[in-house]
C-alpha atoms as one frame of an Amber mdcrd trajectory, in Angstrom:
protein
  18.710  11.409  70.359  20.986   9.870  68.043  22.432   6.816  68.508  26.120
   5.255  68.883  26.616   2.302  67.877  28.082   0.875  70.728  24.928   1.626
  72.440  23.014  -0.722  70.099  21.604  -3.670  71.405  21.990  -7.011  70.089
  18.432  -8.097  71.262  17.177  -6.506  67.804  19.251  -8.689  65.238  16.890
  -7.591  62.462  15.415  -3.983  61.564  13.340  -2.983  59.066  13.081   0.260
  57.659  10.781   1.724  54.991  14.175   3.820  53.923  17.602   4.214  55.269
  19.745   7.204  54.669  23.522   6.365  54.480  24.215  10.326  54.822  22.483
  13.110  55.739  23.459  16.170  54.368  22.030  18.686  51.409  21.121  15.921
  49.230  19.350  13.422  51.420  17.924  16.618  53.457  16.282  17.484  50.267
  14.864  14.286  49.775  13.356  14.248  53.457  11.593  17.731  53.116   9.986
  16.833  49.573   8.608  13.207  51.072   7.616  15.634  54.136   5.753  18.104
  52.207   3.379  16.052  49.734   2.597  13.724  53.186   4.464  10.522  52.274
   6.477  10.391  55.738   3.092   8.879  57.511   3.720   5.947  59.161   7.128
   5.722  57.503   9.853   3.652  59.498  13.141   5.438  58.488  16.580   5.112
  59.928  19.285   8.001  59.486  23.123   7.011  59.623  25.777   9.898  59.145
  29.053  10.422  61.345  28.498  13.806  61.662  25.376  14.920  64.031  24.782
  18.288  61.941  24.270  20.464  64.602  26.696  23.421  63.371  27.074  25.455
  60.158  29.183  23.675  57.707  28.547  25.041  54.454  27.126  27.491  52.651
  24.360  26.286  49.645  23.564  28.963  47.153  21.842  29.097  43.880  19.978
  30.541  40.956  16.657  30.989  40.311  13.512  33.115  39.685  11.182  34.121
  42.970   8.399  31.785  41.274  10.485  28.513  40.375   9.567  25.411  42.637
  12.839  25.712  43.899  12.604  29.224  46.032   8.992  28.294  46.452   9.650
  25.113  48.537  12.690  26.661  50.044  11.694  29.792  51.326  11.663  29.442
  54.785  15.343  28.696  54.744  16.485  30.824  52.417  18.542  33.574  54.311
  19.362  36.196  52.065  18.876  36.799  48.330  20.079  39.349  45.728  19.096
  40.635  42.848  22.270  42.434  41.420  25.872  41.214  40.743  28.681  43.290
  41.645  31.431  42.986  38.540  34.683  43.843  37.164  35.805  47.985  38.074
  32.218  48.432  39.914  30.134  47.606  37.231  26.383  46.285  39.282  24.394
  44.101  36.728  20.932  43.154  37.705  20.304  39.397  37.272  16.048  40.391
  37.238  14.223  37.825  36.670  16.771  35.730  38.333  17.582  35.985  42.129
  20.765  34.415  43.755  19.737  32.686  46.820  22.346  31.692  50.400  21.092
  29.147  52.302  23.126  28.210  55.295  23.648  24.180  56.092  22.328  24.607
  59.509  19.290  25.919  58.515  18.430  22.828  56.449  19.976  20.574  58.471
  17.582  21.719  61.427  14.533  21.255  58.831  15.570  17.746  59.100  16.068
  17.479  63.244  12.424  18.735  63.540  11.636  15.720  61.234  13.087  13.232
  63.547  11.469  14.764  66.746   8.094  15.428  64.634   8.013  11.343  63.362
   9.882   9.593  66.189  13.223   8.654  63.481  16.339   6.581  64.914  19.293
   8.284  64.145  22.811   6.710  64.051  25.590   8.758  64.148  28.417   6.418
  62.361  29.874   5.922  59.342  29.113   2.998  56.551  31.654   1.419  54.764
  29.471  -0.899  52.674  25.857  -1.285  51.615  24.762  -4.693  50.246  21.615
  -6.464  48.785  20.641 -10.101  48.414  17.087 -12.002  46.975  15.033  -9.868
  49.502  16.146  -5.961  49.682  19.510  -4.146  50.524  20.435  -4.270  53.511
  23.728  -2.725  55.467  25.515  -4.522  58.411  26.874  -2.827  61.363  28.147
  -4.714  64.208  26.401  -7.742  63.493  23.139  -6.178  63.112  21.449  -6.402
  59.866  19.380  -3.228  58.667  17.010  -3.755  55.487  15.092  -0.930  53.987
  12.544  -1.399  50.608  15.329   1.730  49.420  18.568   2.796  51.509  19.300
   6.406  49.570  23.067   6.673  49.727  24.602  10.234  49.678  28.246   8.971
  51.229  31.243  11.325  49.470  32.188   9.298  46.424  35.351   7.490  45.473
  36.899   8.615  41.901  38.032   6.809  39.587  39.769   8.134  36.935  40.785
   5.478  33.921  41.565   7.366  30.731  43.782   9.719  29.752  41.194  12.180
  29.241  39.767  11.866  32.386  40.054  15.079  34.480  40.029  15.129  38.479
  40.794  18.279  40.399  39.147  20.278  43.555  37.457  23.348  43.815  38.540
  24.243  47.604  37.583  27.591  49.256  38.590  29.180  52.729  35.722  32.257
  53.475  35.672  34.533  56.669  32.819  36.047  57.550  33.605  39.615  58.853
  32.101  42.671  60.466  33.636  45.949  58.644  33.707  49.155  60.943  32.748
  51.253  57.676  29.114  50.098  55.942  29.879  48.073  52.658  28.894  49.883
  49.249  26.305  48.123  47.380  25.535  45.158  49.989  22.280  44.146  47.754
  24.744  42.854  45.388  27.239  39.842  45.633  30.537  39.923  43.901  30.391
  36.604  41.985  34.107  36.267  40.859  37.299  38.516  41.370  40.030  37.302
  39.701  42.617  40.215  40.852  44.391  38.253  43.393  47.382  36.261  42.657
  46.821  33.388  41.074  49.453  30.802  42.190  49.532  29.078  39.122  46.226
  28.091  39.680  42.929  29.600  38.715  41.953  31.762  41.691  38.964  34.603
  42.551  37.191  36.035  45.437  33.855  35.722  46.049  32.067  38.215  48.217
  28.273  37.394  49.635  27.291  40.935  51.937  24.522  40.174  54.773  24.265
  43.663  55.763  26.136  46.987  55.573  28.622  45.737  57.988  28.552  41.713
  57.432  30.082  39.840  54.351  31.353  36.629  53.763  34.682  36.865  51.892
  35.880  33.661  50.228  39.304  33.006  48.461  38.290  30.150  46.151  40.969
  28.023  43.929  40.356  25.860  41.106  42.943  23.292  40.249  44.611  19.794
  41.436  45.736  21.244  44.528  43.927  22.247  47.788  44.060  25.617  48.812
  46.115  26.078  52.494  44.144  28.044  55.367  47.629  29.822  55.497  47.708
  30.766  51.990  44.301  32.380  52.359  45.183  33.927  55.273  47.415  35.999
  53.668  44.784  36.587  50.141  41.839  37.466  52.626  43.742  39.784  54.900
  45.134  42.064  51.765  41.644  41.814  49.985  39.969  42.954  52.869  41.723
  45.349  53.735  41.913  46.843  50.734  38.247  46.877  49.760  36.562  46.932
  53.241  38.824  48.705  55.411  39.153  47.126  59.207  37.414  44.599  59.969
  36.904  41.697  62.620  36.176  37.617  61.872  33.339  36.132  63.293  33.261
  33.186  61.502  35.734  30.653  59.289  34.640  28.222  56.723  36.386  26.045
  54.808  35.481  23.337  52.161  36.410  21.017  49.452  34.132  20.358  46.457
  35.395  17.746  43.226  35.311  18.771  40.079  35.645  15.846  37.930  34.522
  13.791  34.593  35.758  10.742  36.436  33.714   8.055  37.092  32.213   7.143
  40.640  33.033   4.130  41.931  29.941   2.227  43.034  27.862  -0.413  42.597
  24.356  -0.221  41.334  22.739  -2.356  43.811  19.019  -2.952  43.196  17.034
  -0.633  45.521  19.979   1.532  46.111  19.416   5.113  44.617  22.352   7.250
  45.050  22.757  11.157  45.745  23.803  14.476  45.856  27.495  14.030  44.331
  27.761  10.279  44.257  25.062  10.461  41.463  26.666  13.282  39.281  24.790
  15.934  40.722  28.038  18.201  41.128  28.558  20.477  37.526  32.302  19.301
  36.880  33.319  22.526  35.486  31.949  24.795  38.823  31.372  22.785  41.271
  27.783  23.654  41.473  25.352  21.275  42.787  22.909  22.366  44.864  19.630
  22.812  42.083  20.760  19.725  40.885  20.271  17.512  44.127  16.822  19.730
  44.520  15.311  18.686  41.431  16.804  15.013  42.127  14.626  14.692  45.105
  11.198  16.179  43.370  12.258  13.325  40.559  12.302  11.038  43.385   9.751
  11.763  45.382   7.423  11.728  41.915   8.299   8.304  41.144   6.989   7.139
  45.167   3.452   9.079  44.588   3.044   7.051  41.346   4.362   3.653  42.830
   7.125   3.951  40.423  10.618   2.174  40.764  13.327   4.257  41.637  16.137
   2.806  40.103  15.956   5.346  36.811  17.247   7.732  39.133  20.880   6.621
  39.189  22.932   8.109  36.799  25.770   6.020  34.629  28.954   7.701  34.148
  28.338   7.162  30.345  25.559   9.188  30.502  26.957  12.385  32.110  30.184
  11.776  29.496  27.173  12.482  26.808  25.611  16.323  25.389  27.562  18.946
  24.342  27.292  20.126  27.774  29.566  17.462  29.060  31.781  18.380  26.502
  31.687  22.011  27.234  32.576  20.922  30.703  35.232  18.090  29.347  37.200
  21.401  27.474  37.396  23.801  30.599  38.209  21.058  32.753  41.308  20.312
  30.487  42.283  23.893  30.540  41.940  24.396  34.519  44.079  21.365  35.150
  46.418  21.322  32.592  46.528  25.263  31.490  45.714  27.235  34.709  47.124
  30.556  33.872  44.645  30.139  31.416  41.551  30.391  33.999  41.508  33.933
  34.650  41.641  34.983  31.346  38.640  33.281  30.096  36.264  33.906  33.208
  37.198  37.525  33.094  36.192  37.494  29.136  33.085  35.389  29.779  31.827
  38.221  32.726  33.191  40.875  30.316  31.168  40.004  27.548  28.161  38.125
  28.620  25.479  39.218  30.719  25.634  37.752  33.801  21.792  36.646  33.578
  23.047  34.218  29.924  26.434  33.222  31.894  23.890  31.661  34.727  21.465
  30.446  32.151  24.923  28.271  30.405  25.652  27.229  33.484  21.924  25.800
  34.351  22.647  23.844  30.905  19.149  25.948  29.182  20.760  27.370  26.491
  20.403  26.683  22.844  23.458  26.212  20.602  23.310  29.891  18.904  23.923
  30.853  22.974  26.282  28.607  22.712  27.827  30.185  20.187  27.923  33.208
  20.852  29.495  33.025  24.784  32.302  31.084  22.672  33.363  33.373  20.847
  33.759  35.785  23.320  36.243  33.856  24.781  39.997  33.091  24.564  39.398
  30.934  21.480  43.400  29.703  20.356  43.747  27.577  24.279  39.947  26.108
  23.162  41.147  24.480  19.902  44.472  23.265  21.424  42.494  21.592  24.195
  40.034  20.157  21.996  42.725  18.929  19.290  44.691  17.428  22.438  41.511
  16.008  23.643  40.591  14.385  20.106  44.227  12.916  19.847  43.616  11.037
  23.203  40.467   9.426  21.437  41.211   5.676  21.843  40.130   5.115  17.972
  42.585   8.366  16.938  45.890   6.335  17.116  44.544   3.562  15.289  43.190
   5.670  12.298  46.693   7.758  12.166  48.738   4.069  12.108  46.380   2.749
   9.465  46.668   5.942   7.530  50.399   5.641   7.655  50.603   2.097   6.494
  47.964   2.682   3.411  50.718   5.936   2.360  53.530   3.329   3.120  52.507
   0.825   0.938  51.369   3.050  -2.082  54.563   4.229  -1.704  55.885   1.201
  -2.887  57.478  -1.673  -0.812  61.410  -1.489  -1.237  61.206   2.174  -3.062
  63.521   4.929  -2.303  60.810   7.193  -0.979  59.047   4.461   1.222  62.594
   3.503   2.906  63.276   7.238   3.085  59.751   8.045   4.908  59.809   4.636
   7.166  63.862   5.337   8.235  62.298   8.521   9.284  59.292   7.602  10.905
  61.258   4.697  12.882  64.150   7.032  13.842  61.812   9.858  15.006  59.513
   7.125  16.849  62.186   5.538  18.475  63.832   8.899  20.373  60.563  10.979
  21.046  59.023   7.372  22.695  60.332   3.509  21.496  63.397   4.163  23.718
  62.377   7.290  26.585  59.169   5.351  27.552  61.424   2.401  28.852  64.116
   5.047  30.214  61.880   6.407  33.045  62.018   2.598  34.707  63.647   4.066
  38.012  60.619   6.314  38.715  58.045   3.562  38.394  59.315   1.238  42.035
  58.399   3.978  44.101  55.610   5.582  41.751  57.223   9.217  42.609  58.096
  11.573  39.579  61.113  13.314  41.835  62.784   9.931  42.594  66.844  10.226
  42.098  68.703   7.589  40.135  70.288   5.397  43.299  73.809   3.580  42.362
  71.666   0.384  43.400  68.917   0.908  41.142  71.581   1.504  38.193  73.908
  -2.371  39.597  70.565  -4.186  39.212  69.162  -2.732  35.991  72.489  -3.432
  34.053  72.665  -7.013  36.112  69.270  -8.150  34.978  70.122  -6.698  31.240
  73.331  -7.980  30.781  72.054 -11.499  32.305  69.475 -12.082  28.741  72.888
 -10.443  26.711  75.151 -13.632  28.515  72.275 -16.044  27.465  72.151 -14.862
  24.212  75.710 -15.591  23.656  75.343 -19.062  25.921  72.552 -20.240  24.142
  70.819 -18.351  21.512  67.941 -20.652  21.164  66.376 -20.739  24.702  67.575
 -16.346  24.707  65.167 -16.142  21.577  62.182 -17.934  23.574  62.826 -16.614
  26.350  62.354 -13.074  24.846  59.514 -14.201  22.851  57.992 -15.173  26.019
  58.108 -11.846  28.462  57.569  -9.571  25.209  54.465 -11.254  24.461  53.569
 -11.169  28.490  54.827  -7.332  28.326  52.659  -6.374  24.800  49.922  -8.149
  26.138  49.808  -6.198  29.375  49.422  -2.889  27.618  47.264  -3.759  25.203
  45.059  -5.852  27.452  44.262  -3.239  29.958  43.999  -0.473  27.111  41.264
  -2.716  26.033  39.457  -4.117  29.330  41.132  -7.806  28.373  41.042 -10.438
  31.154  45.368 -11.434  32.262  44.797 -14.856  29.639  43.193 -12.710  26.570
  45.840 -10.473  27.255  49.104 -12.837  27.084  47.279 -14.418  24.524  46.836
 -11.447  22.313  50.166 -10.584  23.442  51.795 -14.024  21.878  49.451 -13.795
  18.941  50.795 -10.541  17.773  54.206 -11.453  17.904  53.215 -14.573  15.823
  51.578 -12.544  13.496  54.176 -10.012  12.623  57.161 -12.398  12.317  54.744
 -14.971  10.704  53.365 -12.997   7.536  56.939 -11.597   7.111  58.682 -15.189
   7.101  61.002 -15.239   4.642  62.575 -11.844   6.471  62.070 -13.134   9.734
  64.137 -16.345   9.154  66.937 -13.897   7.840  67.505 -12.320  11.079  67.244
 -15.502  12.881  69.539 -17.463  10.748  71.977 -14.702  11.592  71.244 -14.978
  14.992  70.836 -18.665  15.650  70.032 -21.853  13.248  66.624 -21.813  14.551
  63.870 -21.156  11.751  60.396 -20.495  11.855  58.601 -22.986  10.036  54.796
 -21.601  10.010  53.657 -19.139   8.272  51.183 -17.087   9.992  47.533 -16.949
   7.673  45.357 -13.459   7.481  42.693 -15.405   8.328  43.526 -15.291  11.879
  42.846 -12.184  12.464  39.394 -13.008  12.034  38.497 -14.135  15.201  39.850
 -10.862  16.611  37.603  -9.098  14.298  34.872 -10.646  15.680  35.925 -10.188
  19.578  36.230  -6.358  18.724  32.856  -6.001  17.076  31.112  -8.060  19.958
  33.165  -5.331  22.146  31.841  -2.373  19.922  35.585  -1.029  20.356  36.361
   1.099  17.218  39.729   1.379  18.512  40.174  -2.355  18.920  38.380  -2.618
  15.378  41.189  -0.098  13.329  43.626  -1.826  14.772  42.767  -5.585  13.299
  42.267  -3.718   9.754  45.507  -1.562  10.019  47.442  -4.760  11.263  46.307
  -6.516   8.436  47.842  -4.050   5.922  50.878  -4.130   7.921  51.582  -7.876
   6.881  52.012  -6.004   3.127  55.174  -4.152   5.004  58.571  -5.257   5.489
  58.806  -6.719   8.536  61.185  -3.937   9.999  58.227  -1.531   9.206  55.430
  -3.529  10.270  57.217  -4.467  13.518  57.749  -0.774  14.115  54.594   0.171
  13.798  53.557  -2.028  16.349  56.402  -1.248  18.584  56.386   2.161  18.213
  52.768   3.615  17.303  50.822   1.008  19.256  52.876  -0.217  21.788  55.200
   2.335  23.196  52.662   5.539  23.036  50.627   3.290  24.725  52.794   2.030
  28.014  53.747   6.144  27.640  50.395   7.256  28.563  50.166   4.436  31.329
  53.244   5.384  32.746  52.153   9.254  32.456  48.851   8.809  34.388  50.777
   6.032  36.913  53.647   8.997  37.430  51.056  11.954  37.303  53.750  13.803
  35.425  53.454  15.622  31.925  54.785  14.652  28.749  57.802  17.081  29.034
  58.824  16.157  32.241  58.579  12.470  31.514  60.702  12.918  28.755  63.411
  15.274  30.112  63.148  12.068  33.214  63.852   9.784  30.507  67.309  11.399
  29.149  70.198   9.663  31.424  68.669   6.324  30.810  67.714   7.335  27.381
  71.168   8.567  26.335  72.706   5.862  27.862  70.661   3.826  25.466  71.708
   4.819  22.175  75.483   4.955  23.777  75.757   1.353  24.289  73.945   0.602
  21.030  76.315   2.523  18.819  79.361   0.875  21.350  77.344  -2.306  20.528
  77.266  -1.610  16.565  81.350  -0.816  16.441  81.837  -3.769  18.091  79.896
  -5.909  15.375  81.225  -3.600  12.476  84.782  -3.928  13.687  84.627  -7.769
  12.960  82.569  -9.038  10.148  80.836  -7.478   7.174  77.882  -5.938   7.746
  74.820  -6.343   6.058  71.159  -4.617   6.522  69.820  -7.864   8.443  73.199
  -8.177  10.515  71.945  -4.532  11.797  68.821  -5.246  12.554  70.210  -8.748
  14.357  72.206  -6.855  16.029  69.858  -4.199  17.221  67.113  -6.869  18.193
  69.619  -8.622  20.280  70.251  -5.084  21.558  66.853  -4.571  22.483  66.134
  -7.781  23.613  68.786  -7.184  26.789  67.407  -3.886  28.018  63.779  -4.839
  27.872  63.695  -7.252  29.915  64.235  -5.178  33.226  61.849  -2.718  31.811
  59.224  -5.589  31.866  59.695  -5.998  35.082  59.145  -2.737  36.468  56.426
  -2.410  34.482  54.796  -4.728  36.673  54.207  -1.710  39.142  52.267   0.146
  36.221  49.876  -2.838  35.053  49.925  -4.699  38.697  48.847  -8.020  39.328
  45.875  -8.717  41.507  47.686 -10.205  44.225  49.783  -6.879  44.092  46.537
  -4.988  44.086  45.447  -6.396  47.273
């Protein structure tokens, strides 16, 4: 019988264990009946740890195959039911010959694995692990003060996300399925209904899926792809109208329910010497369908390979680099994209791919066994205008794309002519256009960031304190300009540094430190103009010039990084000390600095672009309110000169950045505000 810990004595303060399973489900069940059938559980100590005691049906596992493949072979004796035909759009029944598609339910291998434990005496503990750990001798996990070692502890325990680009997709593939007993027999029940998009979708991308056991037995399951779970209720009402309408009356004998991610995220874990990890926290799930079950099979013959040849088993964890790699993984990158951020688009391009493609080459894609001229060819069957948007979208969040596009810009700049007409003309522009679409809105959406919630309203409080902490740096300016200047020198280069620093994986020094050095940079290869503006702001003059040569060291740091993106931007900020200042500043500000905090703040907010910037408008509008307010005021006294403007707008921008550094601080957190 399986043991609670609580029952576990603390005469035994050390156990040893040939393996230890930190879960027990499909995965590590797998694993079990392979060791089990080529003989290597003889004489085996192994310990099983899983909250759950798996004595009831939880899921349902089904897959592809052919009746010959290893797979149905060494399954068999579980498999429940198996079909040869597919039931599609308007009636249409395909055969999927050679191919069969197999139900197994999770009881039945589950109770493979109980007659395991009673057949080779196993100890069983049914409770959950919150940490596995390894030191000179083996890993080893602690529970309660007793230490259990194992040569390998196989951990299968649901993974942890975590998403950290832009690009990165996470969203659920949840399901709610009733299985019913119909008072009139089912047509065709030797074939399933694999996906039934005529159901509403819910701005989501939704479809039936019908398994039939018999003339009078189905399983019926409302299945949604997208960011957000699927409610029993809302299937309640789906089901009963789907039923009904296809099967007549009917009675519920059974309700399952179920979760699955679908994500290009990576898994947060650590790869512990002699832990191999399973099942879903090793990749095994396919991101764009949530299949997984063929995967974790073939993971276990890999595994239990490497023990009959005495191999190490380390090769079998997967890095979250390596399942990023293949066209595959881009295949799955694109419709992972479209389900999350285009869901109406869903249904269109499943019904096209089952329209258009046998069923037999749609199941042969998604096994990943198809050549490119497949490949192809299921493309362009599809919806092809939402595929090039997502992949130009996709290629614009490249981390090396912005680079290349700002050092484009400055190389037509510059053979433009410094000081021309046409380079003034295209720069104004540039500036004017950056600084509404994203200079000013990505500090404008400062009262959503405190509580992290997209739908938070603008309090009167929020507004008191914002214009108290900007018009505190406007009073110093006009106390003391000097210590105003480094003081804003100071929490800019803390603020630039921030973004830039986590953008690039920099530890909280390499990141102020980058942060002060590009400040010194700019204003230092642009002295003479820099000292202009600051003469008109304050007697203080910069009395360095900054060298090229500098950025050398950078150079090197990217190239020992391998970071292309860190790489363009070293070569396009060295063109940018040909600029004016005002230019090369902007570029910075703008195409490097702002779009970046933008994208932090859109993944912090979870909010789109559109929404963010329709957020951004009262604080936005405010903006360029009190900076033309700020301008008459200037005008209205003294003469005004190019450089008195651009004083006058630093000084400007000086004020209200300094409370959006602060709440910034919630976006890039420190680590005591981690904790």
């Amino acid at each position: 019988m399986p043991k609670k810990l609580s029952k576990l004595s603390t005469e035994f303060p050390l156990q040893e264990y040939d393996y230890i399973f930190c879960g027990v489900g499909a995965s590590a069940s797998l694993v079990l009946l392979q060791l089990h059938n080529h003989n290597l559980l003889v004489n085996k100590h192994i310990l099983l740890i899983d909250p759950d005691n798996k004595r009831k049906k939880d899921k349902t596992f089904c897959f592809w195959a052919e009746e010959e493949e290893a797979i149905s072979i060494d399954l068999r004796n579980i498999i429940s039911h198996k079909w040869q035909n597919v039931w599609l759009a308007e009636g249409k029944i395909e055969s999927l010959k050679p191919l069969e598609y197999n139900h197994i339910a999770s009881i039945d291998l589950y109770n493979e694995v109980h007659n395991l434990i009673e057949q080779y005496g196993w100890e069983k503990i049914t409770d959950s692990i919150d940490q596995i750990k390894t030191d000179k001798i083996c890993p080893f996990i602690e529970i309660n003060g007793i230490i259990f070692r194992a040569k390998y502890i196989f951990d299968s325990r649901p993974p942890d996300y975590r998403p950290s680009f832009i690009k990165d997709i996470h969203i659920f593939q949840s399901f709610v399925g009733w299985l019913i007993k119909t008072e009139t027999p089912i047509s065709n029940p030797d074939a399933f209904r694999f996906m039934d998009f005529q159901i509403d979708q819910q701005n989501s991308t939704q479809f039936i899926y019908v398994l039939p056991f018999s003339e009078n037995t189905a399983l019926v399951e409302v299945t949604r792809f997208g960011e957000h779970i699927i409610e029993e209720d809302t299937c309640k009402k789906i089901l009963e109208e789907y039923i009904e309408t296809i099967f007549g009356k009917y009675a519920i004998l059974d309700v399952e329910t179920g979760c699955i991610p679908m994500s290009n995220a990576a898994i947060d874990k650590s790869n512990l010497p002699g832990v191999i990890s399973l099942g879903a926290r090793n990749y095994q799930i396919k991101p764009s369908t949530g299949y997984a079950f063929k995967n974790m099979y073939y993971q276990s013959r890999k595994i239990v390979e490497a023990i009959k040849n005495n191999q190490a088993l380390d090769f079998v964890n997967k890095s979250d680099l390596e399942i990023k790699k293949g066209r595959f993984a881009f295949y799955d990158n694109l419709l992972l994209d479209i389900l999350k951020n285009n869901p109406k688009k869903g249904k269109p391009i499943f019904e096209a791919l089952l329209a258009k493609t046998k069923i037999k080459l749609v199941l042969t894609f998604l096994d990943e066994k198809t050549n490119l001229k497949h490949d192809i060819f299921i493309f362009s069957q599809l919806p092809w205008a939402i595929f090039i948007k997502t992949i130009l979208k996709r290629w614009f969040q490249k981390n090396w794309f912005r680079p290349l596009m700002l050092l484009l810009i400055a190389i037509i700049l510059l053979l433009l002519g410094n000081h021309t007409m046409p380079q003034k003309y295209v720069s104004n522009g540039l500036i004017l256009g950056g600084m509404i679409s994203v200079g000013i809105p990505h500090g404008a959406v400062d009262h959503l960031l405190e509580s992290g919630r997209w739908d938070r309203r603008v309090t009167p409080l929020f507004i008191v304190k914002y214009l108290f902490l900007a018009a505190c740096v406007l009073l110093l300016w006009f106390a003391n300009s000097s210590i105003a200047l480094s003081f804003f020198l100071i929490y800019s280069s803390w603020h630039f540094g921030q973004a830039d620093g986590k953008r690039w994986g920099f530890s909280r020094g390499l990141s102020m430190f980058w942060g002060s050095f590009i400040l010194f940079f700019i204003l230092g290869t642009h002295i003479q103009e820099t000292n202009q503006i600051l003469q008109i702001i304050d007697t203080y003059k910069l009395s360095i010039e900054c060298p090229l040569w500098l950025l050398v060291p950078w150079f090197g740091v990217a190239l020992f990084k391998k970071n292309v993106s860190f790489i363009l931007t070293i070569i396009w900020l060295l063109l940018s000390a040909y600029l004016p200042l005002i230019i090369s500043f902007s570029l910075y500000f703008i195409g490097q600095h702002s779009i970046t905090g933008w994208y932090d703040i859109k993944k912090y907010l979870n909010m789109s672009n559109r929404l963010i910037w329709l957020h951004s408008l009262p604080f936005h509008s405010a903006a360029w309110i009190f900076l033309s307010l700020f301008l008459l005021n200037y005008t209205s006294t003294s003469a005004i000169q190019e450089y008195d403007l651009w004083a006058v707008f630093f000084i400007f921008i000086s004020s209200i950045s300094f409370p959006h550094v602060i709440y910034m601080n919630y976006v890039y957190p420190t680590k005591k505000k981690m904790k």
